[in-house]
N, C-alpha and C positions, 0 to 999 in steps of 0.2 A: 568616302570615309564616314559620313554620317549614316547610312544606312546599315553598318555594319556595327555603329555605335548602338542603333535604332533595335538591334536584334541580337546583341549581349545583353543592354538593358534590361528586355524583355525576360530572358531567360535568367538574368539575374531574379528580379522580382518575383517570376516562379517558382524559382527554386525559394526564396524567402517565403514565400507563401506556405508553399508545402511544408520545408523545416519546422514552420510556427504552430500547422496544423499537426504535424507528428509530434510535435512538444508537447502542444497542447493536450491532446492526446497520452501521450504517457507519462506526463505532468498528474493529468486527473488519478487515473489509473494507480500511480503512486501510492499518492494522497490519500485515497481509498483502500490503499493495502492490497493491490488486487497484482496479478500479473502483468508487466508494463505495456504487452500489446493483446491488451484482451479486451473484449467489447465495453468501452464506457457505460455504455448506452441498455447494456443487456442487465434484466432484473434478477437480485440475488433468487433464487430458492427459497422455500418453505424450507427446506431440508438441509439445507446448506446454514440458513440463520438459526435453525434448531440446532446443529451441529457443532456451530462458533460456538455459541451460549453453554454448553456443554462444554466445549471446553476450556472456556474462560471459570467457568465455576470448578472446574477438576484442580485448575493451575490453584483457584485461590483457596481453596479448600486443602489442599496439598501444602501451600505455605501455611494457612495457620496451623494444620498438622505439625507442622516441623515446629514453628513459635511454641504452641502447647507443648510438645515433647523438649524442648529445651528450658522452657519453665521449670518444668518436673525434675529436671537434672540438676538444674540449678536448689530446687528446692530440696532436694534427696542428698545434693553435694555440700550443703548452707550456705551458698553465695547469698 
């Protein structure tokens, strides 16, 4: 009986181990905005962080387009 305790144990523990390393793993991955199984460990791009940046400035440039154009409505309408 005990040896068969002796080698569920075991395979319990493993399996815990590995789960925590997969969490951990697509925990980060997350966190970073990245695809959940894609290399933590690998560095973004030149090209890839010129890319974001572009188009994080399109998005905000595009809302204040819209704020400006609704000012003007507003002000053309006399709210």
């Amino acid at each position: 009986m005990g040896i068969f305790f002796a080698g569920r144990l075991r395979n319990i523990i493993i399996g815990i181990m590995i789960g925590l390393l997969l969490g951990l793993w697509a925990g980060y991955n997350l966190g970073k905005g990245k695809p959940v199984f894609s290399n933590p460990l690998a560095r973004e791009t030149i090209q890839n962080r010129i890319k974001k940046t572009g188009d994080q400035a399109m998005e905000k440039s595009g809302k204040i387009l819209e704020e400006s154009g609704k000012a003007m409505r507003d002000a053309v309408s006399g709210r």
